[in-house]
KOLRO-469328 format. One record per residue: x, y, z of N, C-alpha, C in turn; residue in one letter. Coordinates in steps of 0.02 Angstrom, whole numbers, padded with zeros to 5 digits, always signed. Layout:
# residues N
XYZXYZXYZA/...
***
This chain:
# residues 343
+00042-00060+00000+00000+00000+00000+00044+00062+00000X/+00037+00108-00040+00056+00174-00056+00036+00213+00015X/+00103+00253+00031+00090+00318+00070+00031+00335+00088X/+00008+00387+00016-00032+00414+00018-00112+00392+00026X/-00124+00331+00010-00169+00274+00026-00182+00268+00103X/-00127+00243+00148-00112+00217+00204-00137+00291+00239X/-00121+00347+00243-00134+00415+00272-00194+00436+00268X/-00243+00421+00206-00292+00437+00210-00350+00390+00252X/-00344+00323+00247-00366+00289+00282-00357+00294+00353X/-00299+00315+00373-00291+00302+00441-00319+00400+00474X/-00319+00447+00433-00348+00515+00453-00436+00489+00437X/-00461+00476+00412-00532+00460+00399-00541+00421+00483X/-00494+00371+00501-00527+00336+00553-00529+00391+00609X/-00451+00431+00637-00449+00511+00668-00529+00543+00660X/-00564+00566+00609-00590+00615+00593-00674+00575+00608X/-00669+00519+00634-00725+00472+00641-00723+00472+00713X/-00661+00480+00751-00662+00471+00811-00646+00380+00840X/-00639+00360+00794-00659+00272+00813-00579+00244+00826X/-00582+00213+00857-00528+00157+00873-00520+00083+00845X/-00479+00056+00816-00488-00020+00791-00427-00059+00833X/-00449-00113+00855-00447-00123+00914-00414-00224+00866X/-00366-00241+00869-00337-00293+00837-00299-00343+00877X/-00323-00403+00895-00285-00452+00916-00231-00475+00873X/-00193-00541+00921-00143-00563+00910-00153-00597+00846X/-00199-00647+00839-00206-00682+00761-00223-00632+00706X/-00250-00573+00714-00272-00530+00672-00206-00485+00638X/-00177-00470+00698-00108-00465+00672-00068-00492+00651X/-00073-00572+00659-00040-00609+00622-00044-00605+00534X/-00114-00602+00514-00162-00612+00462-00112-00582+00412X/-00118-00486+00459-00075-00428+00426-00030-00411+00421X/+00018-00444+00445+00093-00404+00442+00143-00462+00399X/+00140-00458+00333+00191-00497+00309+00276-00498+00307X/+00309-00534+00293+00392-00518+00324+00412-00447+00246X/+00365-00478+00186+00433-00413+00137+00394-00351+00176X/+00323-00340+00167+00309-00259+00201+00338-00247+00278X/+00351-00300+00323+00376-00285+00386+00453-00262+00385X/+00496-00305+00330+00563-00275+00340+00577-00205+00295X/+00540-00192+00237+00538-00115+00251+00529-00066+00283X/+00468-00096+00321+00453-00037+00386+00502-00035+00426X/+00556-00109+00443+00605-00074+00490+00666-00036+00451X/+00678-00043+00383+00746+00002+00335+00715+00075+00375X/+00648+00085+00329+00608+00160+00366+00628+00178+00432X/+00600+00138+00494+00594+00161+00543+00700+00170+00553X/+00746+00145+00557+00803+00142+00539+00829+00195+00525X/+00808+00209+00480+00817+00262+00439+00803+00333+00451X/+00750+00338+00477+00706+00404+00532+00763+00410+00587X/+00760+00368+00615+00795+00364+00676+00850+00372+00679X/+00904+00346+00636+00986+00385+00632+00972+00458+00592X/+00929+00463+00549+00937+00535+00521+00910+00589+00572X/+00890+00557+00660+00870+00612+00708+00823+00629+00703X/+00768+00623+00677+00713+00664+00639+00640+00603+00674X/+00655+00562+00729+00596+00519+00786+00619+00565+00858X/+00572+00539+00891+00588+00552+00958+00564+00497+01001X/+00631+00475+01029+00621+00389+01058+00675+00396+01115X/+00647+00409+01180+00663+00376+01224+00713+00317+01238X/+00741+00306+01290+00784+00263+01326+00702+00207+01343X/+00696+00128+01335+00645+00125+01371+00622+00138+01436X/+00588+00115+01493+00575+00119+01547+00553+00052+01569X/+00576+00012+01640+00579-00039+01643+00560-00040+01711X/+00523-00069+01742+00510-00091+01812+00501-00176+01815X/+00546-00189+01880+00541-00257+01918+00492-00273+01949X/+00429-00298+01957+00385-00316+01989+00395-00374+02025X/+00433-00418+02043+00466-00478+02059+00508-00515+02020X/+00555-00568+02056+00605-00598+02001+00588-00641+01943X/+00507-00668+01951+00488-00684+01868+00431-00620+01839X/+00424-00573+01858+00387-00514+01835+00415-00476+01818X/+00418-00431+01770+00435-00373+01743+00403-00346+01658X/+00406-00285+01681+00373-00238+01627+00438-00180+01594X/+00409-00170+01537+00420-00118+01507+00400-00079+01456X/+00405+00005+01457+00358+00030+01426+00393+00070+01361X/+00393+00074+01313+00420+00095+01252+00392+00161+01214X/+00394+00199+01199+00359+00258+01210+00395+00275+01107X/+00373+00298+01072+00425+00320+01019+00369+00383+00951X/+00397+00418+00924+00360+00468+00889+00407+00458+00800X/+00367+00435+00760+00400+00461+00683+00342+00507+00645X/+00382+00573+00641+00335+00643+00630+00320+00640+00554X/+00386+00610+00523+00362+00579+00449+00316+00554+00427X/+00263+00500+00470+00207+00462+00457+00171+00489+00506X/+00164+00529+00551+00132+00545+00556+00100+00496+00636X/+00157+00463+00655+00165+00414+00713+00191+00414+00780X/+00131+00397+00813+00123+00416+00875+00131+00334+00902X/+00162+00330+00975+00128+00243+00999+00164+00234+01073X/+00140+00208+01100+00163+00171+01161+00142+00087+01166X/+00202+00045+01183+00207-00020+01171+00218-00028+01250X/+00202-00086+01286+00204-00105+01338+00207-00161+01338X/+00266-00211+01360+00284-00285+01376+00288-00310+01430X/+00257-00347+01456+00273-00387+01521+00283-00447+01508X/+00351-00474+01547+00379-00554+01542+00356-00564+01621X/+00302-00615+01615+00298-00649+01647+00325-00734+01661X/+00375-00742+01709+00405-00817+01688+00352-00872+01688X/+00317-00867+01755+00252-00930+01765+00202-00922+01706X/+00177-00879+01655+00144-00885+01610+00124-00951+01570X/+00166-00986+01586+00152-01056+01535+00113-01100+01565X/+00115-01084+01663+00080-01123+01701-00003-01106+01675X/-00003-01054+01642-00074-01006+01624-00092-01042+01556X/-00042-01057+01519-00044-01065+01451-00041-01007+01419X/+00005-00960+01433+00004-00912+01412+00087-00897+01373X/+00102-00847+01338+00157-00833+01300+00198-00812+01387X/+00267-00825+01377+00310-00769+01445+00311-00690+01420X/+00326-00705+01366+00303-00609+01331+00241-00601+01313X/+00221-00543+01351+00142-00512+01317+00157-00444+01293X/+00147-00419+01238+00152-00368+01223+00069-00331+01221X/+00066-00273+01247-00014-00223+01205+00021-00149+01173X/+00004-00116+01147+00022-00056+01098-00035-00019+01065X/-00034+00031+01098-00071+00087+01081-00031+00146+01018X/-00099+00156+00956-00046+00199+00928-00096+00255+00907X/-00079+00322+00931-00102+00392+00953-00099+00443+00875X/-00150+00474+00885-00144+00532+00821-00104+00566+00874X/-00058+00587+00827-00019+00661+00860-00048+00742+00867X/-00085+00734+00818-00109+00814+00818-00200+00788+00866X/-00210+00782+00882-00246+00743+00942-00259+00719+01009X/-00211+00676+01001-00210+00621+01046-00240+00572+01041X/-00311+00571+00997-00363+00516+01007-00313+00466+00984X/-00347+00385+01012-00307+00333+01004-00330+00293+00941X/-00294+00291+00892-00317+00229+00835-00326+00169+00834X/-00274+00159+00882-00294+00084+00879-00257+00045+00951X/-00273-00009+00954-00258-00056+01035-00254-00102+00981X/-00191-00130+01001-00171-00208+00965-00131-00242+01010X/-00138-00302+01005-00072-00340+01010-00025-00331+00993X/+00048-00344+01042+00096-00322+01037+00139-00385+01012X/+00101-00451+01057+00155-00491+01073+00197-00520+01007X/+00150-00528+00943+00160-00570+00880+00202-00513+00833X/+00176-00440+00848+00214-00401+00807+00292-00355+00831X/+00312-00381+00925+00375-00351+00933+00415-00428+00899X/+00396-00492+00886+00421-00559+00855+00465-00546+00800X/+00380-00490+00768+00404-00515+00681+00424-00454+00674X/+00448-00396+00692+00464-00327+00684+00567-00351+00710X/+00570-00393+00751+00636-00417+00790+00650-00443+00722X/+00618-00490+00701+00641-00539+00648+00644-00506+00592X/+00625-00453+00573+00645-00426+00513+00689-00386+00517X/+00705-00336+00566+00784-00302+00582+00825-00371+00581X/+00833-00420+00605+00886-00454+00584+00885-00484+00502X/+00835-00486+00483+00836-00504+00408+00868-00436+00393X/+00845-00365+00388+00874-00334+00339+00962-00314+00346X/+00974-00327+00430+01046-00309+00440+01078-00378+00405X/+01056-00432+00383+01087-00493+00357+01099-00485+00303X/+01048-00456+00254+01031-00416+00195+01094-00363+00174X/+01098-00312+00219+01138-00262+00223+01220-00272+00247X/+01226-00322+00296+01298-00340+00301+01322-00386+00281X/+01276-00458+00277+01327-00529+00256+01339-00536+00189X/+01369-00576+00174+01402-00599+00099+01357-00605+00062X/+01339-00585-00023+01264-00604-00028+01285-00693-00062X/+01338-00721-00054+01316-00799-00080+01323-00833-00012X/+01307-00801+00047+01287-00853+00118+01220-00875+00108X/+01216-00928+00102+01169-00997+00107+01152-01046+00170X/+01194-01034+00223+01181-01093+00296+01173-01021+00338X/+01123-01049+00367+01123-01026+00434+01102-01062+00514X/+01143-01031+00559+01144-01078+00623+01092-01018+00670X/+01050-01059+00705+01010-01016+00741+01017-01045+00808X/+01039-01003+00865+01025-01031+00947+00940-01003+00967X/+00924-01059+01011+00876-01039+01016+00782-01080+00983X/+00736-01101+01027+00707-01130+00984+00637-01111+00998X/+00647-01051+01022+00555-01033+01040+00540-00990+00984X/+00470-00941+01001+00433-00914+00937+00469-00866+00916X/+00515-00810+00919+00573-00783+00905+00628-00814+00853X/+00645-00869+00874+00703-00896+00845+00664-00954+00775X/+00599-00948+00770+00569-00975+00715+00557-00926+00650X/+00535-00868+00690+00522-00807+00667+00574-00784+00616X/+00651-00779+00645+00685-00752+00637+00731-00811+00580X/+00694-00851+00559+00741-00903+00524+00688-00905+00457X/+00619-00904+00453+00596-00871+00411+00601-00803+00379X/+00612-00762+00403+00635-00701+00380+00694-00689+00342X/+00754-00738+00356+00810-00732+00320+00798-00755+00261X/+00738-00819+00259+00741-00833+00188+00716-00797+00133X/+00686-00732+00157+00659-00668+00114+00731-00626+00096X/+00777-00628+00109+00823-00596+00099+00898-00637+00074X/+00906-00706+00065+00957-00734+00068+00931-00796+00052X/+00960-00857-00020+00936-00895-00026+00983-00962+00018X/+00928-00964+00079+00954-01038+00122+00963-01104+00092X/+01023-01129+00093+01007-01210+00072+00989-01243+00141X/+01021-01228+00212+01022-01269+00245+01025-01210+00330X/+00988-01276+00354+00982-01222+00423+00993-01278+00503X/+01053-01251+00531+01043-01314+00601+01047-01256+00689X/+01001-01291+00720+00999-01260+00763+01007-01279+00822X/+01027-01240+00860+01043-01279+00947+00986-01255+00997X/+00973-01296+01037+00956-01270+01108+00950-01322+01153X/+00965-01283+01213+00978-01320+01270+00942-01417+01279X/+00864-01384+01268+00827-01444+01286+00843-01486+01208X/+00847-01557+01224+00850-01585+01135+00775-01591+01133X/+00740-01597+01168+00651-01615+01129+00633-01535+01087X/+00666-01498+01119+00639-01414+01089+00689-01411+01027X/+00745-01441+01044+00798-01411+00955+00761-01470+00911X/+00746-01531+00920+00722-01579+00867+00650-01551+00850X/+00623-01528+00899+00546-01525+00871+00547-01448+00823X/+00587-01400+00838+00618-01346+00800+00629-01378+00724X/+00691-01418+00698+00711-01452+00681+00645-01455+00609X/+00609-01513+00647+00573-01547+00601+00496-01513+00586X/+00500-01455+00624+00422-01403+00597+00464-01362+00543X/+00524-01342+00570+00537-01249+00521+00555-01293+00475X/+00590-01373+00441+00589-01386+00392+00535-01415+00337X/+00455-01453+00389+00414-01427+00335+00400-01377+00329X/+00396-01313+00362+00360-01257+00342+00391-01229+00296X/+00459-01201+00289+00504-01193+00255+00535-01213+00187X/+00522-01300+00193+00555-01329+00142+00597-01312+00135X/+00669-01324+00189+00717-01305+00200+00761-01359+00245X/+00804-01392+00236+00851-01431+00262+00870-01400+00322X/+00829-01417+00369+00843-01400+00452+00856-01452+00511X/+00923-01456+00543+00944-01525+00581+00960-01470+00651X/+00962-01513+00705+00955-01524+00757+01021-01540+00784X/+01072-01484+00804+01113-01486+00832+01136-01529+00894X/+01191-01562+00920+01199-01579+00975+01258-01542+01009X/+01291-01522+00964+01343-01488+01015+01324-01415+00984X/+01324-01365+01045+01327-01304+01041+01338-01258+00998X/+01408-01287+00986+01477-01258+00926+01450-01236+00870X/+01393-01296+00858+01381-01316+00760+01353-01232+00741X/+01291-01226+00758+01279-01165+00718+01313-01105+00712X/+01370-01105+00731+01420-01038+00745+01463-01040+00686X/+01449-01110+00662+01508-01124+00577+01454-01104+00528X/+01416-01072+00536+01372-01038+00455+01387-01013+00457X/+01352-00963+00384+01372-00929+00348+01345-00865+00412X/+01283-00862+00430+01229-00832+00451+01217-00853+00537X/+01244-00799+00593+01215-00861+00651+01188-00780+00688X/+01131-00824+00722+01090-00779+00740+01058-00814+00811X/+01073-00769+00855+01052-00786+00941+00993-00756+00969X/+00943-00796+00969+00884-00780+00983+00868-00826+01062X/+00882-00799+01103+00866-00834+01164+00847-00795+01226X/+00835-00824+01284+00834-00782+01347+00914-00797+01380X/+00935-00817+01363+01001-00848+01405+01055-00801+01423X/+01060-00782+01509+01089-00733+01532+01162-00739+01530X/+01201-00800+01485+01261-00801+01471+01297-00821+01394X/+01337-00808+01386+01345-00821+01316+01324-00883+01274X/+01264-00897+01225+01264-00962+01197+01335-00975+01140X/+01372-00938+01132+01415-00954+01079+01508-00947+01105X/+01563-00966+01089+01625-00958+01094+01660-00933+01029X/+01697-00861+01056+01706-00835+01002+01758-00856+00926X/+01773-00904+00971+01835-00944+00908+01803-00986+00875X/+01724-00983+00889+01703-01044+00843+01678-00979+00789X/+01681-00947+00783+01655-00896+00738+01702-00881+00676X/+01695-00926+00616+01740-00909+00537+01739-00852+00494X/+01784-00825+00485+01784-00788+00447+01743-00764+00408X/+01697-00720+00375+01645-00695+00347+01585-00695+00381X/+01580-00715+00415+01546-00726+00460+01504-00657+00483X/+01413-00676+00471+01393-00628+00491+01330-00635+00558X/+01344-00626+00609+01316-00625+00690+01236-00570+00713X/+01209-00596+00708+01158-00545+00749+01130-00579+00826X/+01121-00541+00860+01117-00546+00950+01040-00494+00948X/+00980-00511+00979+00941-00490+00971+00896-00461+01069X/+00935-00485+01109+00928-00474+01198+00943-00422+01185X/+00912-00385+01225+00896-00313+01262+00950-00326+01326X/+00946-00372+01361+01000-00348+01431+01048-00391+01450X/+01027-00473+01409+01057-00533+01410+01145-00516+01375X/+01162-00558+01400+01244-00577+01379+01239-00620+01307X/+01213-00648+01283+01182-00681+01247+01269-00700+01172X/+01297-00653+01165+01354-00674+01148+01411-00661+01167X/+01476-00677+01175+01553-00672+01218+01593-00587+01192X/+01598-00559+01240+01627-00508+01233+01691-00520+01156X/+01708-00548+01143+01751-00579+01114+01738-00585+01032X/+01649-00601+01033+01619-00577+00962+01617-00497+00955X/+01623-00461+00995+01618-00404+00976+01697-00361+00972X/+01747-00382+01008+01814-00361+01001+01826-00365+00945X/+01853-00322+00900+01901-00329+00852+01847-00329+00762X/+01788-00358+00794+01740-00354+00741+01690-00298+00701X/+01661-00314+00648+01636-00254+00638+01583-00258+00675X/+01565-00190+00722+01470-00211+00782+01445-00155+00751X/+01395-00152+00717+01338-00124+00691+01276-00120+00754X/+01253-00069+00775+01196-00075+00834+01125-00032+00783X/+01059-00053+00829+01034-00004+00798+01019+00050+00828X/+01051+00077+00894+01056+00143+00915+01109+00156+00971X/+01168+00191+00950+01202+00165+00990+01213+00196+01053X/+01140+00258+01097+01142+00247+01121+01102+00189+01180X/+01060+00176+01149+01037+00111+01183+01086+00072+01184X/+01132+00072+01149+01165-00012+01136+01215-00002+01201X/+01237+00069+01217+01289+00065+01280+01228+00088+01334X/+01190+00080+01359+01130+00088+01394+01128-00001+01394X/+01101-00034+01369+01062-00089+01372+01083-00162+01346X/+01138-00140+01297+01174-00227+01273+01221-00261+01315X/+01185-00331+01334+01233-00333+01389+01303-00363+01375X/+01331-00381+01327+01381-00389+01296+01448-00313+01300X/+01396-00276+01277+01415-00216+01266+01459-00176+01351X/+01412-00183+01369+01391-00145+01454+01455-00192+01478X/+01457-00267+01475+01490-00271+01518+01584-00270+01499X/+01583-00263+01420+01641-00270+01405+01654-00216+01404X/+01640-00133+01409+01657-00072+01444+01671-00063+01492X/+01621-00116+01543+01644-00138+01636+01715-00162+01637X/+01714-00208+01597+01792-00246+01625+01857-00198+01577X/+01832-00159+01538+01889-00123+01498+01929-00158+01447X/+01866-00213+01417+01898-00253+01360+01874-00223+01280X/+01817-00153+01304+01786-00119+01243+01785-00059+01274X/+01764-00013+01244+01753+00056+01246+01684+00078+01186X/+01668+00154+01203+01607+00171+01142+01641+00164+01078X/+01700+00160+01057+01722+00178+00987+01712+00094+00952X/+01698+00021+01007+01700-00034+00975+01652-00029+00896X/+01574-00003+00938+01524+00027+00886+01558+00057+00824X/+01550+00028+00756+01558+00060+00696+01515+00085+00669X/+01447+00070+00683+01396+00111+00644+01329+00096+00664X/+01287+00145+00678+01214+00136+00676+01197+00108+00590X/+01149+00037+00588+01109+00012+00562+01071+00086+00514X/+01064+00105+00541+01014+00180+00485+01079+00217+00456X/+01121+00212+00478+01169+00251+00462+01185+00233+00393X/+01191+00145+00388+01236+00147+00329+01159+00132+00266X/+01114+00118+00285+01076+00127+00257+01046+00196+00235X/+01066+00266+00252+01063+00319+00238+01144+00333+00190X/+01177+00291+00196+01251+00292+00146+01312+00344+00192X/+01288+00361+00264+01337+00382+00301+01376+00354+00330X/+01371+00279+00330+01437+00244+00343+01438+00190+00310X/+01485+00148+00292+01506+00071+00281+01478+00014+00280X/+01442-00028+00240+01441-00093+00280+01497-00153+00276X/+01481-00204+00269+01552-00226+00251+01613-00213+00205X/+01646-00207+00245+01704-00177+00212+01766-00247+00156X/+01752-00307+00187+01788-00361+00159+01737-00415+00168X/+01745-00479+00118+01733-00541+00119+01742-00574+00176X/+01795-00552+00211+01823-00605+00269+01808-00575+00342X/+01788-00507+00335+01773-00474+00404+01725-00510+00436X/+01722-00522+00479+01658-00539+00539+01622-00478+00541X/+01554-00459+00528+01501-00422+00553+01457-00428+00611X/+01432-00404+00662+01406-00430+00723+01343-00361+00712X/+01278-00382+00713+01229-00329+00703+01194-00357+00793X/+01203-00289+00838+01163-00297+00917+01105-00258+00915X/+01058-00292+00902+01001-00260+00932+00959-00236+00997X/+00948-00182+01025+00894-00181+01088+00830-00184+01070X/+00814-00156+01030+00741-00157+00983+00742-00073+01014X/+00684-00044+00967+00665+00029+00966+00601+00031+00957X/+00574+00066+00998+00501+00090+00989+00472+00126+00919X/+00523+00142+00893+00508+00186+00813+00492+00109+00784X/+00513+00052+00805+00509-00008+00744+00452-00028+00755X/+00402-00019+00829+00367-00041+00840+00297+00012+00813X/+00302+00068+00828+00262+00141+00782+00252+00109+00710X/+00314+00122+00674+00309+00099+00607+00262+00052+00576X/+00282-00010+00618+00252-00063+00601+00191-00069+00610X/+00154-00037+00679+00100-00052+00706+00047+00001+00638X/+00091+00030+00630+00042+00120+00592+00026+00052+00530X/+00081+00016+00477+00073-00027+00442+00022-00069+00462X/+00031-00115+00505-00031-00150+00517-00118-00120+00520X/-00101-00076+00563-00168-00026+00549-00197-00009+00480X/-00150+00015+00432-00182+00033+00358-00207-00036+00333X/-00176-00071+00336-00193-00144+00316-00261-00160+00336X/-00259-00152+00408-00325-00184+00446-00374-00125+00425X/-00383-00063+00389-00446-00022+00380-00456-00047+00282X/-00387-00052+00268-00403-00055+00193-00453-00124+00177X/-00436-00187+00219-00474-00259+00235-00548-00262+00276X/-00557-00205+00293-00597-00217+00351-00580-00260+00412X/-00533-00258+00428-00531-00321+00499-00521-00283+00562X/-00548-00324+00612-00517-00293+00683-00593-00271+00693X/-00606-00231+00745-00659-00221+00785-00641-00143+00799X/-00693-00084+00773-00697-00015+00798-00747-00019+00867X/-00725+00037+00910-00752+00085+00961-00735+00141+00949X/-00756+00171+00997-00761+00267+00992-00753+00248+01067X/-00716+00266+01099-00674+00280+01167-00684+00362+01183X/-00680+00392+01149-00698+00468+01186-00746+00493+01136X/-00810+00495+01158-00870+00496+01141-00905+00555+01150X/-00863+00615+01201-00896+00678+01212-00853+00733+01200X/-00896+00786+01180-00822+00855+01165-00785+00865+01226X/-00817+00860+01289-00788+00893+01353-00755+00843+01396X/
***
């Protein structure tokens, strides 16, 4: 859908007063991976050229398996307003429930009225999974074909489909801790896929692709940095986790997508400034940056690239404003009128 399409639809719903109001499957319906990883080049792109206004997030502990956080972000370009709110709850599964719940509100700016209440949880997934598709896109080799994924929950499925929009996979093997979760990984993403996907036993294996990508909760490194070959292109997708060895990021090229979140919040980052094995200059480039042509991406065949993500509330604006045009141009989702009186 065109710009100018998407704006008018979404000011008609403004000028109606109404809210559309979209669950998790509904958002599933709408947000495909090629229109989702443009929205994050865009949102990327806004955001190193200075021109969003996005906050540090805000995070409160509610107990040691509770916690929230609230994401707040503005792109004046579209015309995008939003606040995203996540709570990881650990016991959730005792519920049958996801451990991440996301909800996201996204606001007219010249207003305030609210457009829309959606689910968060399916679209901070596939908004994650397409920043790592397009930084894979943008930094790795374009004849990488394997990729190793840690990690085997809805994230790390997410994020192994998405590459194949950008990079033609022959083959894909993945690790995680439990073997019933890496085999049953294993043998779904390769029918869904139709893609040669095996089931790691030692750790090591997925760190020898072309493509390795750490999608986990794991508060210590899943990878060792010497297992990491040459050309080699890395994305780390934790907000606070250690998730890869100070050691992938020494000496390598680290692409963030904001860098100051990334010395705020990567815990790779954070702690290899603690011990004085990195400094701010490790960072070579904001992600929007070189996609605006102000810096570099790979510079050689043989360099290691390491792309750290925290995630950004502009990716989540972007995307959500996308889903919205979608859901008025289809009819889907469910309207209210929430403020119903002038006074």
């Amino acid at each position: 859908m065109d710009e100018h399409t998407a704006t008018e639809l979404i000011t008609g719903l403004r000028d109606r007063r109404q809210t559309v109001v979209l669950t998790d499957a509904e958002v599933r319906r709408l947000l495909t991976f090629p229109d989702c990883i443009e929205q994050q080049a865009l949102a990327f792109r806004e955001f190193s050229a200075g021109r969003v206004l996005a906050p540090l997030r805000t995070r409160i502990e509610l107990s040691p398996e509770r916690a929230s956080t609230a994401m707040l972000g503005s792109v004046p370009a579209l015309g995008g307003l939003g606040c995203k709110v996540l709570a990881r709850c650990l016991t959730n599964g005792e519920r049958g429930l996801p451990t991440l719940l996301g909800t996201l509100v996204l606001l007219d700016p010249e207003t305030g009225l609210p457009l829309a209440f959606l689910s968060a949880t399916y679209l901070t997934n596939a908004r994650t999974a397409a920043a790592v598709a397009l930084a894979v896109r943008v930094l790795s080799r374009p004849d990488a074909t394997t990729a190793g994924v840690y990690g085997s929950g809805p994230l790390a499925r997410l994020v192994l489909e998405a590459l194949t929009h950008v990079r033609r996979l022959r083959t894909a093997v993945v690790y995680s801790p439990t073997p019933e979760h890496r085999r049953r990984y294993a043998a779904e993403m390769s029918g869904h896929l139709g893609l040669a996907v095996t089931a790691a036993d030692d750790p090591a294996a997925p760190a020898d692709a072309d493509l390795v990508v750490a999608a986990t909760s794991s508060p210590t490194p899943v990878l060792a940095a010497r297992h990491l070959r040459p050309g080699t292109t890395i994305a780390s997708v934790a907000a606070r986790h250690r998730e890869l060895p100070v050691g992938a990021l020494r000496g390598n090229r680290l692409v963030v997508d904001s860098r100051e979140a990334a010395l705020h919040e990567a815990g790779e980052l954070v702690a290899g400034i603690a011990s004085g094995e990195l400094d701010a200059t490790a960072i070579a480039a904001e992600l929007g940056e070189i996609l605006l042509g102000r810096a570099p991406a790979r510079q050689r065949d043989d360099e290691i690239c390491v792309f750290k993500s925290t995630g950004l509330a502009v990716q989540d604006v972007v995307t959500a404003r996308g889903v919205l045009a979608a859901a008025l141009a289809s009819g889907t989702g469910t309207r209210v009128t929430i403020h119903d009186s002038a006074a």
